[in-house]
C-alpha positions, -999 to 999 in steps of 0.1 A, spaced: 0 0 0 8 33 -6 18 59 20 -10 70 42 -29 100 27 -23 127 56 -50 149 76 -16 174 78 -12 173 42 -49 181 33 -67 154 35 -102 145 42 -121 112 58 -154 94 57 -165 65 77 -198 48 73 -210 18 93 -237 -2 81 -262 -26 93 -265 -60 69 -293 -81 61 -268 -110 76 -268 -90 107 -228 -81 108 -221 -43 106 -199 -34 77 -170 -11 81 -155 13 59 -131 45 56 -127 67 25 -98 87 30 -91 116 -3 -68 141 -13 -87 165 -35 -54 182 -45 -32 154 -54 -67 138 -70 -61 108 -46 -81 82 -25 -76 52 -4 -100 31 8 -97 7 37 -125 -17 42 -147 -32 40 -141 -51 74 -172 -68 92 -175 -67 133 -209 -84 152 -212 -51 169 -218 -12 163 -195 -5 185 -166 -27 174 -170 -14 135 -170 26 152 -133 11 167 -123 4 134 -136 31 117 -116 56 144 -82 36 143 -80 32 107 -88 68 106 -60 74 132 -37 59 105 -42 90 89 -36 113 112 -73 121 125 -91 116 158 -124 113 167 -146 141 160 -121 153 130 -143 138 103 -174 122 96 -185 88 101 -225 82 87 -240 53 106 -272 34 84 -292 12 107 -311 -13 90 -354 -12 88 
C-alpha cells in the first residue's frame, strides 16, 4: 500500500458503518486528497457489533492522522 494520505497534508475522511441483512455491521473509511486527486479506501471489514466497526472506523482513521470528532463517520441502521 501506498503511504498514508495525511490529515496534515490536506486530507479528508469518511467513515460509514452499516447494518446488513446478515446481521454483521460493515465497516469502511474513505480517506481523499482532492489536491493530489487521490483516494484510499480501507474496508470493508465486518464486526458483530456497532460499536466494534465505530473502533475500526476511528483507528483506521488514526492511521491518517485524524481523531475522533475530525471527520465524519455516517451510521445506516437497517429497517
Amino acid at each position: 500500500m501506498a503511504d498514508p494520505l495525511l490529515k496534515a497534508h490536506g486530507a479528508i475522511a469518511n467513515g460509514t458503518v452499516s447494518h446488513d441483512d446478515d446481521g454483521r455491521w460493515r465497516a469502511f473509511l474513505l480517506v481523499r486528497d482532492f489536491g493530489k486527486d487521490l483516494e484510499q479506501k480501507r474496508g470493508p471489514e465486518f464486526f458483530n457489533s456497532k460499536d466494534r466497526a465505530l473502533e475500526w472506523v476511528y483507528r483506521q482513521a488514526g492511521h491518517h492522522g485524524f481523531r475522533m470528532g475530525e471527520f465524519d463517520v455516517e451510521i445506516e441502521e437497517s429497517d
